[in-house]
Every structure is written in structure tokens, then in C-alpha cells.
Residue frames relative to the residue before (quaternion, step in Angstrom):
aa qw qx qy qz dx dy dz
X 1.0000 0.0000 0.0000 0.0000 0.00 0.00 0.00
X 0.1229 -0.8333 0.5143 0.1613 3.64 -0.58 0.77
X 0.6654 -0.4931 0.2277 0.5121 3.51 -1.14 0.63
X 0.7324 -0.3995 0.4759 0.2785 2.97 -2.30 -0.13
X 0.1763 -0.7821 0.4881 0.3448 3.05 -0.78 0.25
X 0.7974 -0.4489 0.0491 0.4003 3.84 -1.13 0.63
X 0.8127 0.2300 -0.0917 0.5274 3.62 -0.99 0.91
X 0.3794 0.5555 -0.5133 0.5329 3.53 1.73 0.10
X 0.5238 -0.6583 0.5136 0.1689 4.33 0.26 -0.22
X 0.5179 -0.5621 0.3970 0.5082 3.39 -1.07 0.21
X 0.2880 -0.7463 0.3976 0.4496 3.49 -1.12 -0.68
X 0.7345 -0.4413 0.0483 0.5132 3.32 -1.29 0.87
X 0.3230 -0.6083 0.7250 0.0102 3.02 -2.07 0.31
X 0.1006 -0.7380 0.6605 0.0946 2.97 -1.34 0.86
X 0.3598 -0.7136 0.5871 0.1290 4.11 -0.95 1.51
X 0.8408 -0.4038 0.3218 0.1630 3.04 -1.24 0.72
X 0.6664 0.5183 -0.0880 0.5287 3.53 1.73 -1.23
X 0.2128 -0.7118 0.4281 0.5147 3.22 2.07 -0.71
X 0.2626 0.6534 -0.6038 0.3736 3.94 0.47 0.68
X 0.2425 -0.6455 0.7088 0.1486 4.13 -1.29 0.75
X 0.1492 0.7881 -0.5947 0.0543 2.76 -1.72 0.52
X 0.2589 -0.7599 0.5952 -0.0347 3.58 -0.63 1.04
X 0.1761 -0.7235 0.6674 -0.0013 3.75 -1.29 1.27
X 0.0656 -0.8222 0.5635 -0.0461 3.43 -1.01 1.51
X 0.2358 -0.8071 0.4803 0.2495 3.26 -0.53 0.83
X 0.3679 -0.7671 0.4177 0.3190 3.80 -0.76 0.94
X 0.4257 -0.7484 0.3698 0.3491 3.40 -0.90 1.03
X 0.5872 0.5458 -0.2403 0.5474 3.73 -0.82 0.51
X 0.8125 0.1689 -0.0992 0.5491 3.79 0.56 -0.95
X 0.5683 -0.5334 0.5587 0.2834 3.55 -1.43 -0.22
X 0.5814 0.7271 -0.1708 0.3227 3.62 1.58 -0.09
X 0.1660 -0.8836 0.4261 0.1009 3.69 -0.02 0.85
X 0.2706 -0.8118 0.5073 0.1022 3.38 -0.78 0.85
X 0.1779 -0.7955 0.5784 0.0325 3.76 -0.40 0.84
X 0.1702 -0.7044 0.6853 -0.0726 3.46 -0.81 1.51
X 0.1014 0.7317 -0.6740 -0.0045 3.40 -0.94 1.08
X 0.1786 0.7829 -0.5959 0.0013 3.51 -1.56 0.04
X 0.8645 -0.4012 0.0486 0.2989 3.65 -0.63 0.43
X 0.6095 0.1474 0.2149 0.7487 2.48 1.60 -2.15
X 0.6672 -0.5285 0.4092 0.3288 2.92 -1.86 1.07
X 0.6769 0.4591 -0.4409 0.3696 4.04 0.71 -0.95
X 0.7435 0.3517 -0.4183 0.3853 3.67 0.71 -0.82
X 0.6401 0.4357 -0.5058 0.3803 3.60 0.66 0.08
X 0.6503 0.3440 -0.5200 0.4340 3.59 0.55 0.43
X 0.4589 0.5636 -0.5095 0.4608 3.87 0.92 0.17
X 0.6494 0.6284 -0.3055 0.3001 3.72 1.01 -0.59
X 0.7193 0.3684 -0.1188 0.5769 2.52 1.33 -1.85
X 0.4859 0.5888 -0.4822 0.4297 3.76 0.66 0.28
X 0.6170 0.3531 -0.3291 0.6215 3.73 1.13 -0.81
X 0.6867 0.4821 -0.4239 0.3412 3.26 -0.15 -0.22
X 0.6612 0.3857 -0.3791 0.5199 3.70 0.87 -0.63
X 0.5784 0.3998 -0.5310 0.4730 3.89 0.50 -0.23
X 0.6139 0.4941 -0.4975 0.3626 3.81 0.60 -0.63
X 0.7019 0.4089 -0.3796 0.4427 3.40 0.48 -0.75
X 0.9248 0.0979 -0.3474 0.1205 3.21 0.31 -0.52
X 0.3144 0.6835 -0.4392 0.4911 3.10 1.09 1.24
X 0.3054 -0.8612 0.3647 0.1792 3.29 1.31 -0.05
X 0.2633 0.6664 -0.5360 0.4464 3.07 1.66 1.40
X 0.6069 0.4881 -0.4389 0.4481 4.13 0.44 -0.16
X 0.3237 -0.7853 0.5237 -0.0653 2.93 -1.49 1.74
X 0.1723 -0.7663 0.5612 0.2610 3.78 0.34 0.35
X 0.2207 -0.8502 0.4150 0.2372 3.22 -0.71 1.49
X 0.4839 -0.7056 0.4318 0.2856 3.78 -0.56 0.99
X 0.0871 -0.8056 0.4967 0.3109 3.65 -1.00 0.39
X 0.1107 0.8067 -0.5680 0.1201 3.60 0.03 1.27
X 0.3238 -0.7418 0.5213 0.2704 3.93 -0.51 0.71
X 0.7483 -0.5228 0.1769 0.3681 3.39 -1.31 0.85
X 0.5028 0.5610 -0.3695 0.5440 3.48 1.46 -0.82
X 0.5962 0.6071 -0.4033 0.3366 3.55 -0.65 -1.23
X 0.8590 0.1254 -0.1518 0.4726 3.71 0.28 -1.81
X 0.3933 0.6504 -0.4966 0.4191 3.77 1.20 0.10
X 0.7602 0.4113 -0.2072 0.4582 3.38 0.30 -1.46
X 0.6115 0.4716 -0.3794 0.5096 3.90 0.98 -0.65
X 0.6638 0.5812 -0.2479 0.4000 3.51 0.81 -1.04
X 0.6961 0.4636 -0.2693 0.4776 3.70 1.20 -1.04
X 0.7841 0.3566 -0.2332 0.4512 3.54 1.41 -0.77
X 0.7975 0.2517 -0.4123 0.3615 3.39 0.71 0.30
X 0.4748 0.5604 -0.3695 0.5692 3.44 1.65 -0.26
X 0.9220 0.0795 -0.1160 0.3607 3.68 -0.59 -1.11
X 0.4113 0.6917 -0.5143 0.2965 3.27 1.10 0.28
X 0.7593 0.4058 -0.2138 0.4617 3.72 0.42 -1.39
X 0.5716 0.5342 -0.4434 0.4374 3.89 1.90 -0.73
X 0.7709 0.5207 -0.2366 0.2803 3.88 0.65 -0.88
X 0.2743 -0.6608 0.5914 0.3721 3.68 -0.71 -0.09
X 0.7251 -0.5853 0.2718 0.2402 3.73 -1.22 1.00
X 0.4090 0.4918 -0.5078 0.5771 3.68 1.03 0.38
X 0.7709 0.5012 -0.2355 0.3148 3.35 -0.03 -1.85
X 0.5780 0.4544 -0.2977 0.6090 3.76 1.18 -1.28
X 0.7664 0.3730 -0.3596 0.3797 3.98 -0.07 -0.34
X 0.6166 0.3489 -0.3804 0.5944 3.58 0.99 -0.39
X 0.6279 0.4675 -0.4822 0.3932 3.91 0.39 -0.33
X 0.4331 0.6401 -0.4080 0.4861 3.95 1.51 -0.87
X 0.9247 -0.3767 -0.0539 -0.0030 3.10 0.06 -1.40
X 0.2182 -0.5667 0.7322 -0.3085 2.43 0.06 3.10
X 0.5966 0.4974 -0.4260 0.4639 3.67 0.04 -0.82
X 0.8051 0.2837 -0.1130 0.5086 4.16 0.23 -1.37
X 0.9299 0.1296 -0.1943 0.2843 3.20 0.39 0.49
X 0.3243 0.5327 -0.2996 0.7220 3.34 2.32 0.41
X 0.9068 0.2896 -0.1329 0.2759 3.52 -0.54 -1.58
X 0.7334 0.5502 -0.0858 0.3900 2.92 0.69 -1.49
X 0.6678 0.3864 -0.3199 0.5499 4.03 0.92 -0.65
X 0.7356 0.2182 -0.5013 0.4000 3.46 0.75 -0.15
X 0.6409 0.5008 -0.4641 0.3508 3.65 0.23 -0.26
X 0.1806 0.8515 -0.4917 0.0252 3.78 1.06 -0.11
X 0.8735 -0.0023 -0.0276 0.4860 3.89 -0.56 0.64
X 0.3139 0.6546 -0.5129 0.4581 3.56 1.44 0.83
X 0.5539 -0.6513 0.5157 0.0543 3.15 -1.52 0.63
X 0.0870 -0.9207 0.3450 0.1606 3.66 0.74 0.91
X 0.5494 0.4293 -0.4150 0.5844 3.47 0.95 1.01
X 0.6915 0.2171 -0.3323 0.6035 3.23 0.74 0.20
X 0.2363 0.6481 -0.6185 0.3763 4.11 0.91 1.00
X 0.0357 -0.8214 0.5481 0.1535 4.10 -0.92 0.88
X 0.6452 -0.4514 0.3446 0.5111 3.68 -0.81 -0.07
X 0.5048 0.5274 -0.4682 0.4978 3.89 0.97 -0.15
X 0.8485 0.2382 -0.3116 0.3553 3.38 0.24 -1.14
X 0.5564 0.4831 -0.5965 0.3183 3.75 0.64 0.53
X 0.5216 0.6091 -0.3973 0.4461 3.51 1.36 -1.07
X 0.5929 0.3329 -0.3275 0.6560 4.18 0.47 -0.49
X 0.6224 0.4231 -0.5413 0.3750 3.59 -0.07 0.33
X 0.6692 0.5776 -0.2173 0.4139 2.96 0.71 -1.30
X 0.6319 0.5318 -0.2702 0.4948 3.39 0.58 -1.65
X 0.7480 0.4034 -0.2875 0.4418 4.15 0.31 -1.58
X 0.5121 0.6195 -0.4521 0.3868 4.22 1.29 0.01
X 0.7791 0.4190 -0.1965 0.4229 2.64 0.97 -2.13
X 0.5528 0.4032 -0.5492 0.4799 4.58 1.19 -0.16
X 0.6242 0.4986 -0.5050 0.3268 3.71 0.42 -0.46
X 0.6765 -0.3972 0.4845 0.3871 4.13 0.59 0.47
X 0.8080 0.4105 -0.3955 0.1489 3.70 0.44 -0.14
X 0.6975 -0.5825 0.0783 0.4099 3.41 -1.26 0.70
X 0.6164 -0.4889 0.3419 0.5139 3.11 -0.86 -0.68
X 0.2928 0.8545 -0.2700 0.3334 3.13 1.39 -0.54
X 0.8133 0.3043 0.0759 0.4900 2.87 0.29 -2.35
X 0.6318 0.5529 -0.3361 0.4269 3.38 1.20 -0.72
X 0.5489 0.5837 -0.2940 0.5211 4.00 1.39 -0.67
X 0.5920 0.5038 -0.4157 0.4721 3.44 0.56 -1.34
X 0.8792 0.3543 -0.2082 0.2409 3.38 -0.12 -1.51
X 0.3415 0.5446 -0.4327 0.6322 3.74 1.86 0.04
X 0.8365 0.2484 -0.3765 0.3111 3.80 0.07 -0.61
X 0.7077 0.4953 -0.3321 0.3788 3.33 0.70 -0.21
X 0.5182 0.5651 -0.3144 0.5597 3.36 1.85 0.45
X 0.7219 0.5538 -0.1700 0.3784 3.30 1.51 -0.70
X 0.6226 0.5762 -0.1861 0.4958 2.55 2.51 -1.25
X 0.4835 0.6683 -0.2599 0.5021 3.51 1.82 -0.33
X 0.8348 0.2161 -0.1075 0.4948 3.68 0.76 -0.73
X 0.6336 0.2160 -0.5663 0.4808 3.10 0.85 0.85
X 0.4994 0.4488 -0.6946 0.2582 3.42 0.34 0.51
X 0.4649 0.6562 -0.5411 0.2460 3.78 1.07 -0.85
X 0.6360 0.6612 -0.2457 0.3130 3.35 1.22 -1.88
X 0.6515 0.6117 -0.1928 0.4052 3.36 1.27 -1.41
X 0.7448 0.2206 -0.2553 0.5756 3.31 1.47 -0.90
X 0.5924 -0.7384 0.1823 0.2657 3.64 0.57 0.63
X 0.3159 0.7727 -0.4585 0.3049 2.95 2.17 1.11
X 0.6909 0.4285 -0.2009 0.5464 4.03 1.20 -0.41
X 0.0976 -0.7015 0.6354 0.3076 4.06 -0.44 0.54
X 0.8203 0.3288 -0.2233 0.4113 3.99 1.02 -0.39
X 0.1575 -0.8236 0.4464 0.3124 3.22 -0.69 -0.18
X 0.2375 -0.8736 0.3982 0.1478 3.33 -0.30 1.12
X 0.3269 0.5777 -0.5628 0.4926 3.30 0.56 1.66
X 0.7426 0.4584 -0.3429 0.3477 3.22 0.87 -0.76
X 0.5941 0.4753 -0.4014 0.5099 3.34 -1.23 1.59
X 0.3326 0.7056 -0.5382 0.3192 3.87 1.78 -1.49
X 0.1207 -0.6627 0.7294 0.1193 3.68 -1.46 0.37
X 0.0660 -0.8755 0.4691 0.0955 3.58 -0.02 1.10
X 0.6223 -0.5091 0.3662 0.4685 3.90 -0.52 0.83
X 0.4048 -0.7745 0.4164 0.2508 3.54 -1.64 0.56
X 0.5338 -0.7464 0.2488 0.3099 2.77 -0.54 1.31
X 0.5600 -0.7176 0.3573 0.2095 3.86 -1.03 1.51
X 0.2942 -0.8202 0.4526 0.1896 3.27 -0.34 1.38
X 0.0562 -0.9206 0.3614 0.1368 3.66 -0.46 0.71
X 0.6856 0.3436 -0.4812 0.4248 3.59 -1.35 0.16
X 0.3526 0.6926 -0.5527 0.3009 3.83 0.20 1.28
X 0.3852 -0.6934 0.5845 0.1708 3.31 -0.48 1.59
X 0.2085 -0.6765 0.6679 0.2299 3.37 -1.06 0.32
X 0.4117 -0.6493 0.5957 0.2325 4.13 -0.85 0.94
């Protein structure tokens, strides 16, 4: 049998646990990707998607940055220089004190359209306005599509958010 040829990977393996598994090197990087699955057929169904991801250049490498981290990068080098200094301080802080306490120590690539839609929903039982509840849907929304923009997100998982209706006011009640 003669070798692989490059980025062809190791071939499969079977661990001790009786778990498969298969080691790809990413082309372009120094980085190896491990594909595991039960059986030997679904781990080559895996690693079959996976080579069209790569080369189609649909495969994302998921990052592990926590929701804070790219909010706060995002507000200071993206919307800082885009806003005028009211706007950047009230976006700051929706960002500190809307966004950021509930997503605490979450992973913002791995953030889904449930958990903004339970954001939203746990603002609008906490009494707040609508107001405050919009701000903070945009400035989550304005976060993931820049990810989208730089081709770290293929979705955004705002899109769809059902935000509460907004409370119609000065109605006498008879």
C-alpha cells in the first residue's frame, strides 16, 4: 500500500472503546482535524462531508471566543470610529448590562437562535421596555452579521428573533 497523498488524512481507526476515528490535516494551516463516529461507514459519511466542506470553502473552524470577548472587540474596533459618542455609550451600555450578564461564559459561535429568542422573551418577563428590549436584539444582530461579513458565521442566529409588541400607549381604559 503506498502512502497518502496530501490532506488525504490518516486512515480510519478503531480506539479501544470501539469509537472510529480519522485525523485530517487542514490545508493551508498546521492544524488537524479529528472526525469521530461509531462505525467505520458513518465515519466515512463524515469525512466525505467534510472534504466537500473544505473544498468548497464552506467549513468554518469553530472559534472559542465567549460572548463578551467578541462584543467588546466588536464595539471597539468596528462601532467605535462608526458612532458618534452618545450613540457608542448607550450601545456600551446595552452591550454591559442587557447582553452580556445573560450570555455570561457562553461561547459566541456556538450562540443559537433559541438562545437569543429566550433572551429576548426573559427581557421582555423582566418588565422591560420595548425600547430596551430592540436596542439589545440590535446590537446582538449588529455583532453577527458582522461575524457573517467576515465569514466566521454561515447563519445568523437572530434571524427570525420575534420581538414583543410594542405597548401602545395613552389608552384610557372605560
Amino acid at each position: 500500500m503506498g502512502k497518502r497523498s496530501d490532506g488525504e488524512g490518516t486512515a480510519p481507526k478503531q480506539r479501544k472503546d470501539g469509537m472510529w476515528y480519522r485525523a485530517i490535516r487542514i490545508e493551508g494551516t498546521n492544524k488537524r482535524k479529528y472526525l469521530y463516529a461509531k462505525t467505520k461507514a458513518e465515519l466515512d459519511k463524515r469525512y466525505k462531508e467534510f472534504t466537500r466542506q473544505l473544498a468548497s470553502g464552506t467549513y468554518l473552524e469553530i472559534k472559542k471566543q465567549t460572548v463578551e470577548d467578541y462584543m467588546l472587540d466588536w464595539l471597539t474596533t468596528y462601532k467605535k470610529i462608526e458612532l458618534k459618542p452618545k450613540s457608542y455609550d448607550t450601545l456600551e451600555s446595552t452591550i454591559n448590562y442587557q447582553i452580556l450578564p445573560h450570555f455570561k461564559g457562553l461561547q459566541f459561535f456556538a450562540v443559537s437562535h433559541d438562545d437569543v429568542q429566550r433572551f429576548i422573551n426573559k427581557l421582555d418577563e423582566e418588565g422591560r421596555s420595548y425600547s430596551v428590549i430592540r436596542k439589545a436584539y440590535l446590537a446582538l444582530n449588529g455583532a453577527f452579521k458582522y461575524a457573517m461579513m467576515k465569514d466566521q458565521i454561515l447563519k445568523n442566529p437572530c434571524f427570525g428573533v420575534k420581538l414583543p409588541k410594542k405597548a401602545a400607549k395613552n389608552i384610557k381604559a372605560i
